[in-house]
ChimeraX commands (.cxc) that place a marker at each C-alpha (Angstrom):
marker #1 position -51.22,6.87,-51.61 radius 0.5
marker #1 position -51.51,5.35,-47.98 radius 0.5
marker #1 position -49.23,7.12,-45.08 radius 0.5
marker #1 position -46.54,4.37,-43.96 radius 0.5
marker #1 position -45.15,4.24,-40.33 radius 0.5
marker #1 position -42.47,2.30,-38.57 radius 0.5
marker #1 position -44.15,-0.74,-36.65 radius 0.5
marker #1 position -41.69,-2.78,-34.47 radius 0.5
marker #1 position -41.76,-6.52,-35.07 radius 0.5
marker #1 position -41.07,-8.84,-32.48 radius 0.5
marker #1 position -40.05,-12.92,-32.75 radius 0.5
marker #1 position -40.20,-15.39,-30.03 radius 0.5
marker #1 position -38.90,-18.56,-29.75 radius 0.5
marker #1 position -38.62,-20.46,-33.39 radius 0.5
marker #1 position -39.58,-17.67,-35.16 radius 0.5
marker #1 position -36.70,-15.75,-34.21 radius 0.5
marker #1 position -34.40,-18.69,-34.92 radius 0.5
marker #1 position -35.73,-18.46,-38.15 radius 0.5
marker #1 position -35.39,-14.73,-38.59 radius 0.5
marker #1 position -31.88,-14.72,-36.85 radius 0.5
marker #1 position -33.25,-11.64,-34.94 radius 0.5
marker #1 position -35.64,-11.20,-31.98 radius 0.5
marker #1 position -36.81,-7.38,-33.49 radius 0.5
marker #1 position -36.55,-5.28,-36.21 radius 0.5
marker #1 position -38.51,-1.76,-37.32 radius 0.5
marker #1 position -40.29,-2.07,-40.40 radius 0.5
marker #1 position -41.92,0.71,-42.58 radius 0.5
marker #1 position -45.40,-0.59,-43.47 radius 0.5
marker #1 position -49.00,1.47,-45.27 radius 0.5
marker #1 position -50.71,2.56,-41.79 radius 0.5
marker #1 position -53.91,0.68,-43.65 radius 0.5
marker #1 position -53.16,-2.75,-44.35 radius 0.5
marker #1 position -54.96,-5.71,-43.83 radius 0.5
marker #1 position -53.53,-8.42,-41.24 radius 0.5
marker #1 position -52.51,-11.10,-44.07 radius 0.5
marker #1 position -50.74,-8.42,-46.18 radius 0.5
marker #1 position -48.77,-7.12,-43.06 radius 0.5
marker #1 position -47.84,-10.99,-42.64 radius 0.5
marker #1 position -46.48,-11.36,-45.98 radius 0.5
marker #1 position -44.55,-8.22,-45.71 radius 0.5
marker #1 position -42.73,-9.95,-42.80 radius 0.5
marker #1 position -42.41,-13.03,-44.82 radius 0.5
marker #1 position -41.01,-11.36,-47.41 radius 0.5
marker #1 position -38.31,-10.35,-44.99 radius 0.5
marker #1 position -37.78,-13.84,-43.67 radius 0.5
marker #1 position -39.23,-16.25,-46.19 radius 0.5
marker #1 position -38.70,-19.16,-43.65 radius 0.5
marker #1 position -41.63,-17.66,-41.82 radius 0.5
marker #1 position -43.18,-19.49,-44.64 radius 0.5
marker #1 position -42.54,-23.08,-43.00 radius 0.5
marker #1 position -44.84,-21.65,-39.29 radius 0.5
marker #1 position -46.94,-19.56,-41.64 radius 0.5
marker #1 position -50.37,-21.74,-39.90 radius 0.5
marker #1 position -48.83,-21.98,-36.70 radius 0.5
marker #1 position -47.94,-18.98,-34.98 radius 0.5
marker #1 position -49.96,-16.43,-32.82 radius 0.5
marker #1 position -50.22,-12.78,-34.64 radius 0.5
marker #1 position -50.39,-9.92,-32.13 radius 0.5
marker #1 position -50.05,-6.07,-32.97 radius 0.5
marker #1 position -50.54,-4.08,-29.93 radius 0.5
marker #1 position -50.81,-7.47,-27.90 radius 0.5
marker #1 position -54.01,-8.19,-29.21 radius 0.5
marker #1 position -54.48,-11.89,-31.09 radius 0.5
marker #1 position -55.38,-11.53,-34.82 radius 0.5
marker #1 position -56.16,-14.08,-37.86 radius 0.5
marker #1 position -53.96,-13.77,-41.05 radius 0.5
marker #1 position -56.78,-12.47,-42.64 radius 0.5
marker #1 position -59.24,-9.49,-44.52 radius 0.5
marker #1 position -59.14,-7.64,-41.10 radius 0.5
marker #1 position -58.19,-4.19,-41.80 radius 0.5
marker #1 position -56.10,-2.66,-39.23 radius 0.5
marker #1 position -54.81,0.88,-38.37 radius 0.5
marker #1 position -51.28,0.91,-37.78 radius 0.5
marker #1 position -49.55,4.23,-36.39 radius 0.5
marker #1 position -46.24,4.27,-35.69 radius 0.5
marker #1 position -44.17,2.44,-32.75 radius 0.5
marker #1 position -47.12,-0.32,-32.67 radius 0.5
marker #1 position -45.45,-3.66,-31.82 radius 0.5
marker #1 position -46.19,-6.77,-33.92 radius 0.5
marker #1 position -45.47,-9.78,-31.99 radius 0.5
marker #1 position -44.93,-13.94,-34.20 radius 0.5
marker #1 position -45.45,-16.18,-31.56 radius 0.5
marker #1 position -45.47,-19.62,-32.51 radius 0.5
marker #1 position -46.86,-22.28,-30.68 radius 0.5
marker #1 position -44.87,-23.23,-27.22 radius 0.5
marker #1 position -44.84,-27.15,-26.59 radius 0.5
marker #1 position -44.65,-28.23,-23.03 radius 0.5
marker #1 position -44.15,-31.73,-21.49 radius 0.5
marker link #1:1,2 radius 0.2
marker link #1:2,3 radius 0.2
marker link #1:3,4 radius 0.2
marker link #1:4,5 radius 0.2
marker link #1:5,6 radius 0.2
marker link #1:6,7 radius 0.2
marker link #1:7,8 radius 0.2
marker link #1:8,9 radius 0.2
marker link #1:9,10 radius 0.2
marker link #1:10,11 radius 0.2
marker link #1:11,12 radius 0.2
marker link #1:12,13 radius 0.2
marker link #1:13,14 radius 0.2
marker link #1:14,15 radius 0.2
marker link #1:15,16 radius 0.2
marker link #1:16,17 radius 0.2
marker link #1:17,18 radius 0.2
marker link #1:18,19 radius 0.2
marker link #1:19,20 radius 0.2
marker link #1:20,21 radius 0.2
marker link #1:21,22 radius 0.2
marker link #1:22,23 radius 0.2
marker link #1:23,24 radius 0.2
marker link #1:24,25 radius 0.2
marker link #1:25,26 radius 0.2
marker link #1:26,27 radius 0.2
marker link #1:27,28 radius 0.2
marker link #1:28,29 radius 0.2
marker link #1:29,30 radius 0.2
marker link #1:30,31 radius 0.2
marker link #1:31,32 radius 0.2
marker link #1:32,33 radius 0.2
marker link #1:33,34 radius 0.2
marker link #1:34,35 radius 0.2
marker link #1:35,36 radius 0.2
marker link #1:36,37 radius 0.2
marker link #1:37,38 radius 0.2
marker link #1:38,39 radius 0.2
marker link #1:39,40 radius 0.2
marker link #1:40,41 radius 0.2
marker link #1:41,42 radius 0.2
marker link #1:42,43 radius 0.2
marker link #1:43,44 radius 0.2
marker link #1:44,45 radius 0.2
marker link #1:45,46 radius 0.2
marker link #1:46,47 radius 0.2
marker link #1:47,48 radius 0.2
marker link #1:48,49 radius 0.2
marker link #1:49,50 radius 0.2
marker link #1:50,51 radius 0.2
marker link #1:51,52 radius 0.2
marker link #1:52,53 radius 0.2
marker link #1:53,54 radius 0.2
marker link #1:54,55 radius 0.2
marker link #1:55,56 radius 0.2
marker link #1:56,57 radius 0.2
marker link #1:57,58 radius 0.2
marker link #1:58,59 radius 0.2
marker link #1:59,60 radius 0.2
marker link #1:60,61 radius 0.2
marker link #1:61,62 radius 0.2
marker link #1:62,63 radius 0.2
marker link #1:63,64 radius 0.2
marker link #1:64,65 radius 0.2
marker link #1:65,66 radius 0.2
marker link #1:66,67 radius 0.2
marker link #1:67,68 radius 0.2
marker link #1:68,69 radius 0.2
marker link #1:69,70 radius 0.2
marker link #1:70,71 radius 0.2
marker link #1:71,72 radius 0.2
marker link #1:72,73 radius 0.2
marker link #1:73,74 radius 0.2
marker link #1:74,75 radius 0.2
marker link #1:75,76 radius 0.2
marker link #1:76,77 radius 0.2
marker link #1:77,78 radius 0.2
marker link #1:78,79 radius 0.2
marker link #1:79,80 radius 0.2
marker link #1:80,81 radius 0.2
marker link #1:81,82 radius 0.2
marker link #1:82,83 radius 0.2
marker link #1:83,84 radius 0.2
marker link #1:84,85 radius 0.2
marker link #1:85,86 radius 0.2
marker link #1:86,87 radius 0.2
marker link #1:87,88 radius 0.2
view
C-alpha cells in the first residue's frame, strides 16, 4: 500500500468559480502519476471536467502535463489549476 499525505490544492480564477473555493487539503498516495492526481481533484469538483484541456497544472510551482509522469508528493506540497488568463 502507497503512504498518502495532505497536498494543498490551490484554484485561480475560473477554476475556483467552479470549485466554489480558492483551497482545500486533500489526502492523496505520495506516488501518483500527474493525470491520476487530476482526476482525484475532478472527482472533487466534476466541473473541472468542462477546463480539463485548458488549465496550467503546477505542484510545487513547477508546470506539468496531465499525464504518465510519476511524481513524489510529500506532504504540504501545493498543487496549483490555473486556467488560461485572457487579456485585451
Amino acid at each position: 500500500m502507497v503512504p498518502r499525505c495532505q497536498v494543498e490544492v490551490l484554484y485561480f480564477a475560473k477554476s475556483a468559480e467552479i470549485a466554489g473555493i480558492r483551497s482545500e487539503t486533500i489526502s492523496v498516495p505520495q506516488e501518483i502519476k500527474a493525470l491520476q492526481l487530476w482526476n482525484e481533484i475532478e472527482t472533487r469538483h466534476p466541473g473541472l471536467a468542462d477546463v480539463r484541456n485548458q488549465v496550467i497544472f503546477a505542484v510545487r510551482q513547477e508546470y506539468v502535463e496531465l499525464g504518465d509522469q510519476l511524481l513524489l508528493l510529500q506532504s504540504g506540497d501545493e498543487i496549483a489549476v490555473i486556467p488560461p488568463i485572457s487579456g485585451g
